[in-house]
C-alpha positions, 0 to 999 in steps of 0.5 A, spaced: 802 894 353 796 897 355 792 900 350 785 901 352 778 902 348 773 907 348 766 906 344 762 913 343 759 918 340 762 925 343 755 928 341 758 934 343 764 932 347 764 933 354 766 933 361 764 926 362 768 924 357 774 927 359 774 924 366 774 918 362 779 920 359 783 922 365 781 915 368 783 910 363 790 915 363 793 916 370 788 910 373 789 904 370 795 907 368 793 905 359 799 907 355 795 908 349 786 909 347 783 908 342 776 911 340 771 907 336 766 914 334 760 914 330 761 918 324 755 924 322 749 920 325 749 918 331 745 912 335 739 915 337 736 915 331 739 922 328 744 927 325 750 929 330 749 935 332 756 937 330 760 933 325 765 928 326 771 931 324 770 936 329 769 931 334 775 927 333 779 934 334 776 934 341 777 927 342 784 928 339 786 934 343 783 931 351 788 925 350 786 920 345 792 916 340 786 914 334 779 915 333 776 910 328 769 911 326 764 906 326 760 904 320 753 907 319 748 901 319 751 900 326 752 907 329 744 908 327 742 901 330 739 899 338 743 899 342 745 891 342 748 893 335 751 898 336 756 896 342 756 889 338 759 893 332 764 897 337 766 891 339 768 888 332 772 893 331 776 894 337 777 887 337 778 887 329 785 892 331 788 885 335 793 891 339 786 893 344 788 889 350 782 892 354 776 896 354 773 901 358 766 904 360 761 909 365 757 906 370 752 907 374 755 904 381 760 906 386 763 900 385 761 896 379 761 888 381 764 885 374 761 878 375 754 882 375 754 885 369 758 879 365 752 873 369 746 878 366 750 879 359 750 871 358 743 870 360 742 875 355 745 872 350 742 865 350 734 868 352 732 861 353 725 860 350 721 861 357 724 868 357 722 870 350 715 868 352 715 872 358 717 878 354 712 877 348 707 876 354 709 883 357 709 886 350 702 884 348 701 888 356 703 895 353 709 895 356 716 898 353 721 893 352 725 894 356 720 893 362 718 887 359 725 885 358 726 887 366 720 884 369 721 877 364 728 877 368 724 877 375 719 872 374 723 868 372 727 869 379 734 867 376 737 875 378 735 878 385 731 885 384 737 889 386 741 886 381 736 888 375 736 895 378 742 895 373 738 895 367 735 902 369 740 906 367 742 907 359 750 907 362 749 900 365 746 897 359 750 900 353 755 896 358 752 890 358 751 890 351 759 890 351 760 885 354 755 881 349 759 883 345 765 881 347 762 873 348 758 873 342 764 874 338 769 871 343 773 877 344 779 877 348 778 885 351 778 886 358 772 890 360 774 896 365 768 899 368 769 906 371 764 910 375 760 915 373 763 923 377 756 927 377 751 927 373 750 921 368 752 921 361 746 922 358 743 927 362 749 931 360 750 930 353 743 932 353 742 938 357 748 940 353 743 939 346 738 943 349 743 949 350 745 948 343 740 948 340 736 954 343 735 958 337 741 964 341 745 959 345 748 963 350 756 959 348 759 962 354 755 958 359 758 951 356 765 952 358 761 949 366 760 943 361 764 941 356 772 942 357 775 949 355 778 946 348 772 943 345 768 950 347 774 953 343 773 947 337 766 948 337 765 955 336 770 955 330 765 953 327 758 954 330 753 956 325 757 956 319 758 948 319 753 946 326 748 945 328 746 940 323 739 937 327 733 932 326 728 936 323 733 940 318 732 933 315 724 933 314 723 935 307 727 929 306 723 924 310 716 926 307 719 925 300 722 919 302 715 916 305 711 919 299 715 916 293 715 908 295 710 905 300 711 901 306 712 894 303 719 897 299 721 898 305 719 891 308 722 888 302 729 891 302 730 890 309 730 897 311 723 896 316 720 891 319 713 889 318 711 892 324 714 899 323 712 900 316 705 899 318 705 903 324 709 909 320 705 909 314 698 909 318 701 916 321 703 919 316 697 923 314 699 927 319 706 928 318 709 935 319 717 934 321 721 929 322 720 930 330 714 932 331 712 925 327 717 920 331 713 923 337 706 921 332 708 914 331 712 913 338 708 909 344 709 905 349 711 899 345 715 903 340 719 907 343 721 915 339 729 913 339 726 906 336 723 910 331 727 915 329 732 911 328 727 907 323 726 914 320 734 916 318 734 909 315 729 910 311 732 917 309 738 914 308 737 907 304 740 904 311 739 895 312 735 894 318 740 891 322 738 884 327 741 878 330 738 872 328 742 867 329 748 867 334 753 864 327 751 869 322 752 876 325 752 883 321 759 883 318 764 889 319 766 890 313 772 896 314 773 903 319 775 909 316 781 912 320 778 919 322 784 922 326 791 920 329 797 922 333 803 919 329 806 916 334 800 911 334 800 908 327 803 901 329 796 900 333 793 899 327 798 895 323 795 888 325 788 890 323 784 884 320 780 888 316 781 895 311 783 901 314 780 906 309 784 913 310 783 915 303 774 916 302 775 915 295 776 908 297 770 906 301 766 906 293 769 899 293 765 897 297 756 898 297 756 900 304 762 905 303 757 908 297 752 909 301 755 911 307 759 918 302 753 919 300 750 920 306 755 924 309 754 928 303 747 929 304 749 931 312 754 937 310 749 939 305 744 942 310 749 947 313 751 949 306 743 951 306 742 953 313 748 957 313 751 959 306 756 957 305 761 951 302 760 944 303 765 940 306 766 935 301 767 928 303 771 925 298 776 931 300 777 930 307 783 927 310 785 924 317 786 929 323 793 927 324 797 930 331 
């Protein structure tokens, strides 16, 4: 049996995805897919621009057999965490026998991708040094990482050309992910058909979020049934975006100083300095991510450090290849009946019922800022909230 994995946020659902879809379906031939999805916040460091049960029915209805949501400190982390996090879960499953991912090449060369990866993973104490020195230099991370590669000359530079593209770093990171925690999934990596995942996600947000939207013209860009989802509830339950959580960013950095946040592992010593040397100057969640962003800092960096603070989220990191962040549970957020058996062999809880997450200190945590997420739209537009602890899984 074939069941192949998926790690997304469908943030919205478009065509893009539903080419994958219909890739790991009729090409490689998967008898089941299974989605791992961040929930209302997504890893850019912002809300999701429409909630997570609607996106499951997208999910649901373009051919997937179970979407499981990603626990919030990894959906909000880097990139490393995040598919990290991804991986644990479709591994902590024992019934995914693969997984699959967009790339940017025409034809993606595995043993690249998985010689990079390895590299990544030891980042022996010359190539850490490389960086740092890139660092101290201005350059962004991802520049010094790349040039620290290429000084040392182990990848030829039409190799590391990989590493420019935000879709073959995603897979990348999974496959990191796959030799950190020994994982036996089988990485599928599918070309990309026309514009970048990316590029088309974001052109989609632009639309989204002009303030009349024209919705007729999605239909170019997203596939006709998550039009259809997505207008069911437009301006009643989404849009919800990062500045419609401004007012409570100011009040969290003006109600406790940097060090509480250094302290509870919320933010580095770097990030708390440089955000609150700013904050004289703050007037809105992105204009002040725009603010304390620089060459070294990226804004996703940044506005990610701005939603944990919001959010009373840890800091997730990787400091030691033996003591890696814990996945402590997945919520089930939709299935079609036929698939339940996937998860009967699952090695850590599968949580169908929210009131079961206050078990557990991140579940709390996690319902709380679910409840914050569905409290704008009950302000924006309204109307009733969506309550959390009444939501049961999207069962086809």
């Amino acid at each position: 049996m074939k069941v192949v994995g998926v790690i997304a946020e469908f943030n919205p659902f478009h065509n893009g995805h539903q080419y994958l879809f219909h890739t790991i379906r009729n090409i490689y031939e998967a008898d089941y897919l299974v989605v791992i999805m961040s929930g209302n916040y997504v890893q850019r460091g912002e809300p999701a621009l429409i909630h997570k049960f609607s996106r499951t029915r997208m999910a649901l209805e373009a051919g997937a057999d179970l979407v499981l949501e990603l626990p919030l400190p990894f959906a909000i982390s880097s990139a490393e965490l995040f598919g990290l996090g991804g991986i644990m879960a479709l591994s902590s499953l024992n019934t995914v026998t693969h997984i699959a991912f967009g790339c940017e090449e025409t034809q993606p060369d595995p043993d690249i991708f998985s010689s990079i990866a390895h590299f990544l993973i030891e980042e022996p104490a010359s190539f850490q040094e490389a960086i740092k020195k890139r660092l101290s230099q201005g350059m962004s991370y991802p520049a010094a990482r790349k040039e620290a590669l290429l000084s040392l000359g182990l990848f030829p530079p039409e190799q590391l050309s990989l590493l420019d593209s935000p879709n073959n770093l995603l897979g990348i990171e999974y496959i990191k992910g796959i030799n950190r925690i020994h994982s036996s999934l089988i990485p599928i990596m599918i070309p990309r058909n026309g514009s970048g995942h990316h590029e088309t996600a974001s052109g989609i947000r632009k639309i989204l979020t002009k303030e009349s939207p024209d919705l007729s013209t999605l239909s170019e860009w997203m596939p006709e049934h998550a039009v259809t989802i997505l207008k069911q509830q437009w301006n009643d339950q989404y849009p919800v975006t990062a500045d419609d959580y401004s007012c409570y960013l100011y009040y969290a950095l003006t109600t406790h100083n940097a060090q509480y946040y250094t302290d509870n592992c919320i933010l580095s010593q770097d990030e708390a300095a440089r955000i609150y040397r700013n904050l004289p100057g703050f007037s809105g969640f992105t204009s002040f991510c725009h603010r304390v962003k620089s060459k070294q800092y990226a804004y996703t960096r940044i506005s990610r450090a701005m939603l944990r603070i919001i959010l009373d989220q840890p800091h997730l990191t990787i400091t030691d290849q033996n003591a890696l962040p814990s996945l402590p549970y997945l919520r089930l957020l939709g299935m079609k009946k036929e698939a339940s058996h996937l998860l009967s062999k699952a090695s850590i809880p599968i949580i169908s019922k929210p009131a079961h997450m206050k078990k557990y200190k991140e579940g709390f945590k996690e319902l709380s800022a679910n409840s914050l997420y569905y409290q704008i739209p009950a302000l924006k537009y309204h109307n009733r909230p969506i309550l959390e602890l009444e939501c049961s899984p999207i069962i086809y």
